[in-house]
Backbone of each chain as ProteinMPNN parsed JSONL, in Angstrom:
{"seq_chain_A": "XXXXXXXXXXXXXXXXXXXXXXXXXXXXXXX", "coords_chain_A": {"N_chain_A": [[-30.542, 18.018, 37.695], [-32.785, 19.547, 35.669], [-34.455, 19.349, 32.258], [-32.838, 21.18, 30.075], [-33.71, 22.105, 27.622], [-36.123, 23.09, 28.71], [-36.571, 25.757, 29.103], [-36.419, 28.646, 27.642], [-34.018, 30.048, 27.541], [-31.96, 28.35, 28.019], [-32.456, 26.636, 25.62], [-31.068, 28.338, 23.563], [-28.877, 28.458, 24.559], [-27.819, 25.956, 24.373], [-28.121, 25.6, 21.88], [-26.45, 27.399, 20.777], [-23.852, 26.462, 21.668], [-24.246, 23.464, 20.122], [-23.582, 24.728, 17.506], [-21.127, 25.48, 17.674], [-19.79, 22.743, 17.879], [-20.618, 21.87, 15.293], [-19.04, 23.617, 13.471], [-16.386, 22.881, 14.338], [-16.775, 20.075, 13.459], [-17.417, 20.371, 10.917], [-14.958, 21.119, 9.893], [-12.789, 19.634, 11.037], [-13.787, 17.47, 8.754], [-12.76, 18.496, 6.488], [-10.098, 18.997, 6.64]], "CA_chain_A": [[-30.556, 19.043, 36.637], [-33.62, 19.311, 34.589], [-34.12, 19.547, 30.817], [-32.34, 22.604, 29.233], [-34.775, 22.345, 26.574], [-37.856, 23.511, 29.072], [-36.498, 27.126, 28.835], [-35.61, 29.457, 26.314], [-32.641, 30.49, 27.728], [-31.335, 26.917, 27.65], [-32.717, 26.2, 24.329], [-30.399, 29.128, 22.959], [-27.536, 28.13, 24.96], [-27.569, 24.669, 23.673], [-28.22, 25.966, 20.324], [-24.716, 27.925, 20.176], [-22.945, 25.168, 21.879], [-24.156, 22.763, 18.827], [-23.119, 25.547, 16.473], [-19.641, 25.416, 17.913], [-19.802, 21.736, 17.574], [-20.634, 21.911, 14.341], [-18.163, 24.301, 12.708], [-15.159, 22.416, 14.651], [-17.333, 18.963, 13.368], [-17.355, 20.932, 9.476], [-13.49, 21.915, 9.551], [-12.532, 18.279, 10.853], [-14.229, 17.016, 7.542], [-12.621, 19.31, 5.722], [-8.978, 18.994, 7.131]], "C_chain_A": [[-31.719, 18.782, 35.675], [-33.41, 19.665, 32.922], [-33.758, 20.708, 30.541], [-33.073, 23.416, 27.946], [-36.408, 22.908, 27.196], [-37.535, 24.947, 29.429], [-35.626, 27.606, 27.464], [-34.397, 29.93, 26.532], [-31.896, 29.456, 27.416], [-31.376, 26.565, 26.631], [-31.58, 27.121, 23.515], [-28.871, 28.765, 23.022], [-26.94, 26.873, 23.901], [-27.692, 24.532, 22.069], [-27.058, 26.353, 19.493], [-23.371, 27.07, 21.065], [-23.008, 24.175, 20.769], [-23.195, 23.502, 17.463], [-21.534, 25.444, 16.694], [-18.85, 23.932, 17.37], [-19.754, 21.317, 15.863], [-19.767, 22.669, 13.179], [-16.738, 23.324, 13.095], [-15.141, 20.578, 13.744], [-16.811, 19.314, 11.524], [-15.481, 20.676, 8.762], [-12.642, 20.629, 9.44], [-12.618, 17.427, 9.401], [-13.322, 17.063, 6.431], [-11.37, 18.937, 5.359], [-8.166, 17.905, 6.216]], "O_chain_A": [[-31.627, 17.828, 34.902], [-32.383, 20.157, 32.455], [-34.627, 21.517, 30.862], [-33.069, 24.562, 27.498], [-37.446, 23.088, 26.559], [-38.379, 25.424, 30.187], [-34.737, 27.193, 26.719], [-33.706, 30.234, 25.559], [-31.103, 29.598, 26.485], [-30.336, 26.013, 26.273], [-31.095, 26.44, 22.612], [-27.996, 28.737, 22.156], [-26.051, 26.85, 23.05], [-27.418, 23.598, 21.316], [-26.683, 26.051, 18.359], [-22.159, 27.232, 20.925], [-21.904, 23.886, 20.308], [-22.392, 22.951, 16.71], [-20.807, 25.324, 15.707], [-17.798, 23.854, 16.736], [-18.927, 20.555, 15.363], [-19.859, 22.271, 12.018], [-16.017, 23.032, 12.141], [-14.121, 19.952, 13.457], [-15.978, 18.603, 10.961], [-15.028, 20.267, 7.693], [-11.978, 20.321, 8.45], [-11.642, 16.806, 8.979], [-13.07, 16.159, 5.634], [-11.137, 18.579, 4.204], [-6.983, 17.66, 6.452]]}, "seq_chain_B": "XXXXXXXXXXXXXXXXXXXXXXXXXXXXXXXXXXXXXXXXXXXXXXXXXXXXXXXXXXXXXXXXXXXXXXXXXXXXXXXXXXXXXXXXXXXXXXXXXXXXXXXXXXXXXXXXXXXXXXXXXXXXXXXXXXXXXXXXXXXXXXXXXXXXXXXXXXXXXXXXXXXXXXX", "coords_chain_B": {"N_chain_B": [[-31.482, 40.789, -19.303], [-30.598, 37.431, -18.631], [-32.512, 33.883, -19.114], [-31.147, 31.926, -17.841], [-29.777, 28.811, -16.628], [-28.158, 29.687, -14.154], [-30.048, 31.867, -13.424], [-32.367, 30.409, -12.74], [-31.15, 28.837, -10.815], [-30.645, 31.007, -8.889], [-33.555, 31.556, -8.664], [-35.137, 28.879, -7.471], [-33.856, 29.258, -5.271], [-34.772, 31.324, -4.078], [-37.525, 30.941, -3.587], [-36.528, 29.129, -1.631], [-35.617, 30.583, 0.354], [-37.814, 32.307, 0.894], [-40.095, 30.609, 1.408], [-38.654, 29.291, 4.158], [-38.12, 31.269, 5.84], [-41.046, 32.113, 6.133], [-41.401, 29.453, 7.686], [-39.621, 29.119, 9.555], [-40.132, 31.793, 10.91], [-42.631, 31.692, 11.985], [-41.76, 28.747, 13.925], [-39.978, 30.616, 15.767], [-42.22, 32.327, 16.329], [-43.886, 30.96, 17.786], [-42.142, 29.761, 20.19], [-40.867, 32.03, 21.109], [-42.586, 34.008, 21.767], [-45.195, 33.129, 21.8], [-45.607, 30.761, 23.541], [-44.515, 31.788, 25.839], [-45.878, 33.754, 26.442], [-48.771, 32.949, 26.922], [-49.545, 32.206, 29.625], [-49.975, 34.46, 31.254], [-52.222, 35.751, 29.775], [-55.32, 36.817, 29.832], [-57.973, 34.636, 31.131], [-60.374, 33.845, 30.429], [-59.641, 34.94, 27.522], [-57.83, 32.995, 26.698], [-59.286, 30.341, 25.37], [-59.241, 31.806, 22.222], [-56.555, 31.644, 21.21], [-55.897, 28.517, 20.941], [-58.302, 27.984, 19.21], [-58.4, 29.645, 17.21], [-55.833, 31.118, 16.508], [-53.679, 29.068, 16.171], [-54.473, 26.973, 14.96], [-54.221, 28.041, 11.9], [-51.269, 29.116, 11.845], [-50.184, 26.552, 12.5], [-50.986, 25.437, 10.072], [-49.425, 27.313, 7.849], [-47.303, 26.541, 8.711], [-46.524, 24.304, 8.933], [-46.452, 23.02, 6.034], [-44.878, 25.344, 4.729], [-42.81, 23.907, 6.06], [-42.547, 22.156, 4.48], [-41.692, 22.823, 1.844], [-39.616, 24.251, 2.147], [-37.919, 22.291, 2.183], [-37.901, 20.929, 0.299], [-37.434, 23.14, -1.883], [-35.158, 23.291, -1.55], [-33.596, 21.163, -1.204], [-33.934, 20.554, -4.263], [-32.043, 23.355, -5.117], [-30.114, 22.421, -4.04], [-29.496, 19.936, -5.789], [-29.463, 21.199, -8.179], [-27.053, 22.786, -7.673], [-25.759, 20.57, -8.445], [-24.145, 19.548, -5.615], [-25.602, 17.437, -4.439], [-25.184, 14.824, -3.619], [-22.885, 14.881, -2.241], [-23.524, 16.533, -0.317], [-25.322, 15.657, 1.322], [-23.324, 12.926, 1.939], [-21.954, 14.479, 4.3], [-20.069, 15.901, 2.915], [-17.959, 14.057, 3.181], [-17.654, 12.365, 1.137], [-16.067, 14.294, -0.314], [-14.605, 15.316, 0.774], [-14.874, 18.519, 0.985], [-14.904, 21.711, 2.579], [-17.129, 23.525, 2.036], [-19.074, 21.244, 1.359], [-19.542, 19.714, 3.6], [-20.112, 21.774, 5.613], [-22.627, 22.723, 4.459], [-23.933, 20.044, 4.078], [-24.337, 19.501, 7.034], [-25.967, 20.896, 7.627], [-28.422, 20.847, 6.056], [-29.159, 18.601, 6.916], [-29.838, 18.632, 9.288], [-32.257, 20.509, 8.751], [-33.904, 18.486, 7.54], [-34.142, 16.97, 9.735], [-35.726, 18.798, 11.441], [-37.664, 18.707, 9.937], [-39.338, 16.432, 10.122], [-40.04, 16.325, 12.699], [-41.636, 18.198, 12.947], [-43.41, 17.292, 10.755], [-44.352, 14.735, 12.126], [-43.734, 14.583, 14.407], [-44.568, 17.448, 16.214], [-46.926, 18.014, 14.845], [-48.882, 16.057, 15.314], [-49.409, 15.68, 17.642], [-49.723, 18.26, 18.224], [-52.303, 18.625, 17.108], [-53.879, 16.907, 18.694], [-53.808, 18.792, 21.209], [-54.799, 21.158, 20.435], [-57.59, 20.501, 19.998], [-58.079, 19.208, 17.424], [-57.588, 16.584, 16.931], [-59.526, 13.755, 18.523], [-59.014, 13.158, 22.371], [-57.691, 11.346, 25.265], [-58.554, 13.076, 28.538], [-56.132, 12.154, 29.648], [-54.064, 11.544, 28.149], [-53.746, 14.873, 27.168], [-51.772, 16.429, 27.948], [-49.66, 15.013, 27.695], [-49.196, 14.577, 24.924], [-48.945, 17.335, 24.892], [-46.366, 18.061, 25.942], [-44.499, 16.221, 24.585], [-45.08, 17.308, 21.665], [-44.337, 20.192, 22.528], [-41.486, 19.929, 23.447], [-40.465, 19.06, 21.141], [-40.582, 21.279, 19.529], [-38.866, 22.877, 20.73], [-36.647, 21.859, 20.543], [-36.206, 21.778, 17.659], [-36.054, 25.074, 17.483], [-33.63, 25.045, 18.997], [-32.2, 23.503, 16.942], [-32.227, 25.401, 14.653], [-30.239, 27.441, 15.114], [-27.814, 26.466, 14.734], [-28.285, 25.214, 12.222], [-28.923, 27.531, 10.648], [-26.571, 28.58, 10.775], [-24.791, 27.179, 9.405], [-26.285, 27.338, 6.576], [-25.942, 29.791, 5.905], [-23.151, 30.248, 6.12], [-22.442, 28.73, 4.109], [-22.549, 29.883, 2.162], [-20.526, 31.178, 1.677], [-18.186, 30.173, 1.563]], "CA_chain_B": [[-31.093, 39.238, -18.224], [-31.003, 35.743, -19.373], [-33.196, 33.118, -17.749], [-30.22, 30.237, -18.164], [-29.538, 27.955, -15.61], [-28.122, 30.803, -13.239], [-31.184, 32.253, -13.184], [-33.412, 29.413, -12.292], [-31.013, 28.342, -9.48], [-31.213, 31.858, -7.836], [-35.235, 31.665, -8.148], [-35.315, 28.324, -6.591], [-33.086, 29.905, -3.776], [-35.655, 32.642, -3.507], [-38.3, 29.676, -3.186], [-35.936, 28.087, -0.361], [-35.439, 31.108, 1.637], [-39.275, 32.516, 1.244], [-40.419, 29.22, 2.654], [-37.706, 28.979, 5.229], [-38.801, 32.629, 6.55], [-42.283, 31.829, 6.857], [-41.179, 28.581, 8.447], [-38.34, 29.731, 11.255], [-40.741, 32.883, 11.839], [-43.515, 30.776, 13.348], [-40.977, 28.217, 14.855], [-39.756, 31.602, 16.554], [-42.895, 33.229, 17.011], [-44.355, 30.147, 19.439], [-40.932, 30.069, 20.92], [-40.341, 33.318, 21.652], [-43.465, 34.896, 21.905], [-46.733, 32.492, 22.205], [-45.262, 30.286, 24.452], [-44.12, 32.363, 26.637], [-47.253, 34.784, 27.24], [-49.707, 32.369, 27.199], [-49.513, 31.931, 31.182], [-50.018, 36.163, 31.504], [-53.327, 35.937, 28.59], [-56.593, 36.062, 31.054], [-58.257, 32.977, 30.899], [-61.527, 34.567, 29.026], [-58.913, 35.067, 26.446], [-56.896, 31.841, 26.303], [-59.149, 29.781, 24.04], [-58.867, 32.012, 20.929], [-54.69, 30.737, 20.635], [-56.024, 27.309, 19.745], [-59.407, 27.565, 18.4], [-57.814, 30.389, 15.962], [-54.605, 31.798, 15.852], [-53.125, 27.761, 16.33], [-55.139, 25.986, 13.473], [-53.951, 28.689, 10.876], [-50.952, 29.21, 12.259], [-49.755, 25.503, 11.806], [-51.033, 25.38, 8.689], [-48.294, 27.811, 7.162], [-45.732, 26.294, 9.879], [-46.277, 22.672, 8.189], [-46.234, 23.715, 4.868], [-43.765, 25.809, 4.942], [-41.33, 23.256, 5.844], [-42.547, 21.032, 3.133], [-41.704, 23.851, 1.089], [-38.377, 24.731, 2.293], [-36.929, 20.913, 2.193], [-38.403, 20.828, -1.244], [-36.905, 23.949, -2.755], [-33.819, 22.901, -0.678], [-33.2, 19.806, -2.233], [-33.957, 20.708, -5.675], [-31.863, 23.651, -4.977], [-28.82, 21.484, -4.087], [-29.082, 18.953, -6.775], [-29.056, 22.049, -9.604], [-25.99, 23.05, -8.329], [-24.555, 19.684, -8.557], [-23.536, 19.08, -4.547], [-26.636, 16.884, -3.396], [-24.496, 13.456, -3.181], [-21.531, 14.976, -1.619], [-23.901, 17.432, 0.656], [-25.852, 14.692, 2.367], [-22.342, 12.211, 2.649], [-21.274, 15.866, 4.747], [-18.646, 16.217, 2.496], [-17.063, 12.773, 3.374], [-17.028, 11.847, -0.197], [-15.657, 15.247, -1.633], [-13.206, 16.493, 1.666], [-15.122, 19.723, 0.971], [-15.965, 22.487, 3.924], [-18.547, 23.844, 2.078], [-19.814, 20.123, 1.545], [-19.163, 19.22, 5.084], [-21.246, 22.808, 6.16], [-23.95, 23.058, 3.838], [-24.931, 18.994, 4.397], [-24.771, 19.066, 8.231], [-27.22, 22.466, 8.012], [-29.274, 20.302, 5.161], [-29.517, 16.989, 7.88], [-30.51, 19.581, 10.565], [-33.562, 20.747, 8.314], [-34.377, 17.251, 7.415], [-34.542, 16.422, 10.62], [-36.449, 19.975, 11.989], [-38.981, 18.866, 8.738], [-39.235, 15.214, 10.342], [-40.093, 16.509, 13.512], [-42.714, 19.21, 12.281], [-44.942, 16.365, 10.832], [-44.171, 13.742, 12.7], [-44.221, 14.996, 16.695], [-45.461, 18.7, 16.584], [-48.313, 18.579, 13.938], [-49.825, 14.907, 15.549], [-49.576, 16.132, 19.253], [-50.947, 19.652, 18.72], [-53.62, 17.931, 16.754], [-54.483, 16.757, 20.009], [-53.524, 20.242, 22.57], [-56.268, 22.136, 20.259], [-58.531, 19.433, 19.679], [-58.353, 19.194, 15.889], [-58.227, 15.279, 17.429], [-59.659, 13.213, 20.01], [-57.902, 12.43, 22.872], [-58.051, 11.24, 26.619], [-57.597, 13.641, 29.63], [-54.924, 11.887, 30.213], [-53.338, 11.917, 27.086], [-53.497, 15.863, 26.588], [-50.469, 16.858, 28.465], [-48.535, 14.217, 27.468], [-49.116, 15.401, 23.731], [-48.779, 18.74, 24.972], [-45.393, 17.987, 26.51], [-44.201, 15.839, 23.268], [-44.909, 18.93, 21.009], [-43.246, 21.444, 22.829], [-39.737, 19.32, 23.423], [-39.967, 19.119, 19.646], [-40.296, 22.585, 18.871], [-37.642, 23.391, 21.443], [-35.459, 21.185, 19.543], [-36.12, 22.354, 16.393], [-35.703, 26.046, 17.899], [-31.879, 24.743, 19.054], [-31.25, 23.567, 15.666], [-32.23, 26.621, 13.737], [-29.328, 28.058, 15.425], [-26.703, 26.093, 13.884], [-28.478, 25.437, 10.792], [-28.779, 28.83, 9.412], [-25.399, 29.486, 10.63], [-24.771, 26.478, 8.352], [-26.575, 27.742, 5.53], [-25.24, 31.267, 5.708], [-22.037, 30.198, 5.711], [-21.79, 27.624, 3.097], [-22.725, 30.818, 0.826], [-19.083, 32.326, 1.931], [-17.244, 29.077, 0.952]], "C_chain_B": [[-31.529, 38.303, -19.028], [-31.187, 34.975, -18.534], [-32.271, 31.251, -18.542], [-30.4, 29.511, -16.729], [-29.126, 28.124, -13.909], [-29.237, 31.127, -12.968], [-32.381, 31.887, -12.261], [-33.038, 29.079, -10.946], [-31.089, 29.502, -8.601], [-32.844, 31.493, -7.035], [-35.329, 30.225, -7.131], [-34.717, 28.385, -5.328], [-33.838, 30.741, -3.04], [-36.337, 32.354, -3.005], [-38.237, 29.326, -1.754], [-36.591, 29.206, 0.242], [-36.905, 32.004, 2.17], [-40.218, 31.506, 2.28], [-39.855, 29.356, 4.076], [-37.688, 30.369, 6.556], [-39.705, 32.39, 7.125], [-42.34, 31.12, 8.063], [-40.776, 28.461, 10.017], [-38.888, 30.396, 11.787], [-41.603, 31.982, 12.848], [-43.09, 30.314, 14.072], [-40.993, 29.732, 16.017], [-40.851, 31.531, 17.306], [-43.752, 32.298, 18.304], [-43.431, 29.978, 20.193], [-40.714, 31.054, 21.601], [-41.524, 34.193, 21.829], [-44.854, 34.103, 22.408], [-46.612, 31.711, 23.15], [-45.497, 30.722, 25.748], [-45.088, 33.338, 27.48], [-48.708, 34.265, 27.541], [-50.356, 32.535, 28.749], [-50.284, 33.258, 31.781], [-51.422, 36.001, 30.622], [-54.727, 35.583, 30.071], [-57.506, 35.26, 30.657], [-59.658, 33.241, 29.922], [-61.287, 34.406, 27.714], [-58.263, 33.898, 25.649], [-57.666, 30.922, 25.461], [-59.297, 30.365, 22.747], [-57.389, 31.424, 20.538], [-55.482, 29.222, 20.062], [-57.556, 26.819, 18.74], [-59.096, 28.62, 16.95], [-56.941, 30.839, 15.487], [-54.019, 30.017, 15.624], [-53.395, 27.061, 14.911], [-54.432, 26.932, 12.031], [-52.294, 28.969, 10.825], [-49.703, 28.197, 12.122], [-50.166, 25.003, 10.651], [-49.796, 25.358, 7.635], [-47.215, 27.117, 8.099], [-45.758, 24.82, 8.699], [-45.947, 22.545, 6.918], [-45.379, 24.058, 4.065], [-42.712, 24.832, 4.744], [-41.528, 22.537, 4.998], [-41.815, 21.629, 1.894], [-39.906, 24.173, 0.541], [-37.465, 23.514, 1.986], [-36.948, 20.948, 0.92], [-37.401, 21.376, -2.596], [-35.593, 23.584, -2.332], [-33.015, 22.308, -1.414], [-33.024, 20.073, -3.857], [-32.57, 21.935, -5.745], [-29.925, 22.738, -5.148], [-28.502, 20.778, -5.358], [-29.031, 19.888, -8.26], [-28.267, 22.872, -9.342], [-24.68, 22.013, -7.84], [-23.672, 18.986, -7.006], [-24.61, 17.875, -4.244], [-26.165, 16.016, -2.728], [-23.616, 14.615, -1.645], [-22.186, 16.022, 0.011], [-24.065, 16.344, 1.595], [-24.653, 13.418, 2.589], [-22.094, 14.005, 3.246], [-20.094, 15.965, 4.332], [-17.701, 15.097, 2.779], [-16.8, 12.338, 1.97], [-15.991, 13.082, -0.868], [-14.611, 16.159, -0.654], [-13.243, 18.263, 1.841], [-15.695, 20.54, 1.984], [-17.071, 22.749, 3.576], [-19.721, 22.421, 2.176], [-20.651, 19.526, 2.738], [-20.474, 20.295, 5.785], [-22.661, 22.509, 5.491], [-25.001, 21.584, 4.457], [-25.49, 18.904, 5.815], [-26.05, 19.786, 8.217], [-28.132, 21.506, 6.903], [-29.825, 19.15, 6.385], [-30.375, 17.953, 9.216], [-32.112, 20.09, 9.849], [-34.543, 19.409, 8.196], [-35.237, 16.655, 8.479], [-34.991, 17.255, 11.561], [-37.539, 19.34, 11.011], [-39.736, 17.886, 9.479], [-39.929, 16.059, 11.709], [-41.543, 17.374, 13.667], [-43.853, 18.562, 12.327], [-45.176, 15.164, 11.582], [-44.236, 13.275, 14.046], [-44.981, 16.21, 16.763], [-46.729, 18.512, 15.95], [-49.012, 17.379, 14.585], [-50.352, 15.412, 16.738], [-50.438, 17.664, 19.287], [-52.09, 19.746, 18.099], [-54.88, 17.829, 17.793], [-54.512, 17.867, 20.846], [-54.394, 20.861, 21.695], [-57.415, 21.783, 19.974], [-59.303, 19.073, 18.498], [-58.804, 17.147, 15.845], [-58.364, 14.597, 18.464], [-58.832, 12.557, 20.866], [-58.249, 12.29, 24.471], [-57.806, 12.294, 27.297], [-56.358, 13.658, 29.79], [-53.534, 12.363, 29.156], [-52.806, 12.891, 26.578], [-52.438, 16.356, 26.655], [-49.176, 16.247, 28.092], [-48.171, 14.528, 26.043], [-48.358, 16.734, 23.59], [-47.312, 19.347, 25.129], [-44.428, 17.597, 24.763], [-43.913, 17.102, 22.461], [-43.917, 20.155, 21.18], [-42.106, 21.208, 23.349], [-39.741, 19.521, 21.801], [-39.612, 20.415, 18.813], [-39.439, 23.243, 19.5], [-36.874, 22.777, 20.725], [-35.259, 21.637, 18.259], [-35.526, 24.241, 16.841], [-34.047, 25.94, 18.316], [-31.253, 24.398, 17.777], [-31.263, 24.363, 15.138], [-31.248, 27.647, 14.103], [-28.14, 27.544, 14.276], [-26.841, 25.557, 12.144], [-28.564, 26.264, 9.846], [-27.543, 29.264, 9.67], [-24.488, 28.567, 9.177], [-24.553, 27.104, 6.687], [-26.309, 28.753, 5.216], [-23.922, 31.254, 5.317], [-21.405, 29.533, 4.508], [-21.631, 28.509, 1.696], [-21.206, 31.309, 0.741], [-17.975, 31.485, 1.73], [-16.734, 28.99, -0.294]], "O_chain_B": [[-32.453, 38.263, -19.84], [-30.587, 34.925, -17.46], [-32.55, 30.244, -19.192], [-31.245, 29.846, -15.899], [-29.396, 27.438, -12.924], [-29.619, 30.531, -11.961], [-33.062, 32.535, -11.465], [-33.843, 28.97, -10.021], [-31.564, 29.26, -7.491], [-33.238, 31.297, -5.886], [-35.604, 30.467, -5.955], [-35.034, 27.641, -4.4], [-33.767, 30.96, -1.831], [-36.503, 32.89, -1.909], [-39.139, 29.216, -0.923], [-37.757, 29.147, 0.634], [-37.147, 32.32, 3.335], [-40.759, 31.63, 3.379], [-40.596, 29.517, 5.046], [-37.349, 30.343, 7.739], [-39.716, 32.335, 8.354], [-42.871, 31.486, 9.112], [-41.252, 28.018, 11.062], [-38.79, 30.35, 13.014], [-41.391, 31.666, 14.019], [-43.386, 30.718, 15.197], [-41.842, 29.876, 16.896], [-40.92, 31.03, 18.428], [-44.132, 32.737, 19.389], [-43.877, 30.034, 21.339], [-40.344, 30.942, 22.77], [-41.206, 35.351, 22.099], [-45.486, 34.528, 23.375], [-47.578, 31.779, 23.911], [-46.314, 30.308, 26.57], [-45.097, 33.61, 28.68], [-49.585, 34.86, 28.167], [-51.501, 32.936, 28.957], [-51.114, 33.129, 32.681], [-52.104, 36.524, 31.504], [-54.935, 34.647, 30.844], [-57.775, 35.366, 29.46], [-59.789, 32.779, 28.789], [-62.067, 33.979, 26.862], [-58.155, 33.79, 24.428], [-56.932, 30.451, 24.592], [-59.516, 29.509, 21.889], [-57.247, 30.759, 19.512], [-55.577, 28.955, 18.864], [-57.804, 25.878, 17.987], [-59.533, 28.343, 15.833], [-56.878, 31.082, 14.282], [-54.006, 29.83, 14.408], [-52.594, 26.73, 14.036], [-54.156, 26.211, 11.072], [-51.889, 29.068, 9.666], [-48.572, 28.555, 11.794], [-49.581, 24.004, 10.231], [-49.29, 24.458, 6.964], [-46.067, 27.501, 7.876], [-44.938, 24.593, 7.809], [-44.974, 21.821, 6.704], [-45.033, 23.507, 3.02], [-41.939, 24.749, 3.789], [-40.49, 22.066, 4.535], [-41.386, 20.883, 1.013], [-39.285, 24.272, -0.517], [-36.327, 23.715, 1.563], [-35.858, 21.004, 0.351], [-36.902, 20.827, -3.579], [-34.825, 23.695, -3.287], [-32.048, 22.679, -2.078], [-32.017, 19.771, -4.498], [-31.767, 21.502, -6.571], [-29.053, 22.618, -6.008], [-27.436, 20.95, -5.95], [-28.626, 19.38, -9.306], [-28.176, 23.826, -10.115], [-23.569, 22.165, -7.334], [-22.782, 18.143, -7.119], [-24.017, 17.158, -3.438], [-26.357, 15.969, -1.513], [-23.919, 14.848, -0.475], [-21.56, 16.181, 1.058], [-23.256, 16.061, 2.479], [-24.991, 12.726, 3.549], [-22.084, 14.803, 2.308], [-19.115, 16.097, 5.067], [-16.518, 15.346, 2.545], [-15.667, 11.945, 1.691], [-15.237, 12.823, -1.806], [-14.013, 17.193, -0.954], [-12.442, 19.041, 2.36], [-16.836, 20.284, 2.37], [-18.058, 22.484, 4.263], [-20.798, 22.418, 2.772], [-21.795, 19.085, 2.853], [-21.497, 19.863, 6.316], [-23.639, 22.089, 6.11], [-26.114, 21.639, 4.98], [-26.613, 18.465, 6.063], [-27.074, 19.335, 8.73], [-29.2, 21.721, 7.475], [-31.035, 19.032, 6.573], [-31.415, 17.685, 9.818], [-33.096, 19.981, 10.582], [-35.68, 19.329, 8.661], [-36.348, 16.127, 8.438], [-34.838, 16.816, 12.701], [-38.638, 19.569, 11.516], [-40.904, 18.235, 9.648], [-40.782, 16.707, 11.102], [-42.392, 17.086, 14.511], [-44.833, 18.684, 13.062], [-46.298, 14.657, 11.588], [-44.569, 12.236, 14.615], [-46.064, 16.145, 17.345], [-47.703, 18.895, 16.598], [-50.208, 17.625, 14.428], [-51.559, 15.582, 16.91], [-51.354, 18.063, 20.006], [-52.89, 20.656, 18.314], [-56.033, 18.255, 17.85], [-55.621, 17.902, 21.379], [-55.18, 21.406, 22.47], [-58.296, 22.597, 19.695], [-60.489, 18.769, 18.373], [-59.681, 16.548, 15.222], [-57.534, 14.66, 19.372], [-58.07, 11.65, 20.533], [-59.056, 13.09, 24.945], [-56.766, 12.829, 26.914], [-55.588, 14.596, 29.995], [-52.553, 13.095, 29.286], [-51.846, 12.783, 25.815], [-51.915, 16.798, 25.632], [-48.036, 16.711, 28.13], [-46.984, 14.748, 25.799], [-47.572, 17.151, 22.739], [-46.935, 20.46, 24.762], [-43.896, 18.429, 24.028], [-42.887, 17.781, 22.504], [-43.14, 20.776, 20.454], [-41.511, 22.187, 23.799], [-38.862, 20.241, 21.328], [-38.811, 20.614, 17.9], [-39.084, 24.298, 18.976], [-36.216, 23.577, 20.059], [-34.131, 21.861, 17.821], [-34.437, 24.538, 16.349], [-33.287, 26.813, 17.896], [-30.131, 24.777, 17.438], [-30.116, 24.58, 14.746], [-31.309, 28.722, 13.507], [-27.745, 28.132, 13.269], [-26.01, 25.505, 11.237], [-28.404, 26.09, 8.638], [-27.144, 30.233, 9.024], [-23.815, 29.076, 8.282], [-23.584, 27.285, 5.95], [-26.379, 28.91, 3.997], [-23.463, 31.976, 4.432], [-20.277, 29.684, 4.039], [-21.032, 28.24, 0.655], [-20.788, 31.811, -0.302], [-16.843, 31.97, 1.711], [-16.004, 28.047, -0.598]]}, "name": "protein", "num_of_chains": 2, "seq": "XXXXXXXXXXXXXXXXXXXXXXXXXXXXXXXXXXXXXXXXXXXXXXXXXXXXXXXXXXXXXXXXXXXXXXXXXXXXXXXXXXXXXXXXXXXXXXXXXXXXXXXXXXXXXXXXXXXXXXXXXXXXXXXXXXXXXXXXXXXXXXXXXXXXXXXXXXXXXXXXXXXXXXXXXXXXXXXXXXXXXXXXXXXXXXXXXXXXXX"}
């Protein structure tokens, strides 16, 4: 599997996978 | 209108997100647009991108983020979160804390990245400095993982920063 980061499609993907990460990562904090 | 303390922290908000426009657009626009058509540009054509649109180009891109961390920061600390932003809300149990700092650590480390891998390496890919054959690609390569990375964070960082407003 190559880098996900050597397309833009991948770069996006992995962009709103972090974002998911990050709100569930936020709420944890929060909790 | 009264220019109190309200006031001031809008304008340095206006600051942030003027910067942070300029900033993200470029990110974008080699992302999503210069990148990408380069390959299609007939070769006649291909060195104006770094002997002129590139040099000016990263100028405002570098800048910019100096700009945006800047007003950022100051931004934060006049309205009183900065500590509690950058612990992500671990000291203060707060979502917005928790949101706003991760999306603050994500710029930090998009700013970090800016001057630190993209602006040295494409120093070298337009030949602002000298560099081996060998070396160019490997620069060339460097650079554009970094600005892909930064392009993945600006996802979750402005959702960050958008949201921390709705907290």
């Amino acid at each position: 599997m190559g880098n996900p980061l050597d397309s833009l499609k991948g770069t996006i993907i992995c962009g709103l996978i972090l974002t998911v990460v990050m709100v569930v990562l936020a709420n944890a904090i929060a909790a | 209108m009264e220019y109190g303390m309200e006031y001031w922290t809008f304008f340095v908000r206006w600051l942030h997100v003027l910067c942070g426009v300029m900033w993200i657009g470029l990110l974008w626009y080699f992302n999503f647009v210069q990148t990408p058509t380069v390959p299609t540009i007939p070769d006649e054509l291909k060195p104006a991108i770094p002997k002129h649109i590139m040099p000016v180009a990263l100028l405002y891109f570098r800048w910019a983020a100096v700009g945006t961390l800047i007003f950022g920061l100051l931004l934060a600390w006049m309205n009183g979160y900065i500590g509690d932003a950058l612990a992500i809300g671990l000291t203060s149990g707060s979502a917005r804390d928790a949101t706003i700092g991760i999306g603050m650590w994500m710029g930090i480390i998009m700013a970090f990245n800016v001057w630190y891998i993209i602006w040295p390496n494409q120093q070298k890919v337009i030949g602002l400095v000298e560099c081996s054959a060998d070396d160019k690609p490997k620069a060339a390569r460097a650079a554009a993982l970094a600005s892909r990375t930064n392009t993945m964070l600006s996802i979750p960082m402005l959702y960050a920063m958008v949201s921390a407003q709705n907290m």
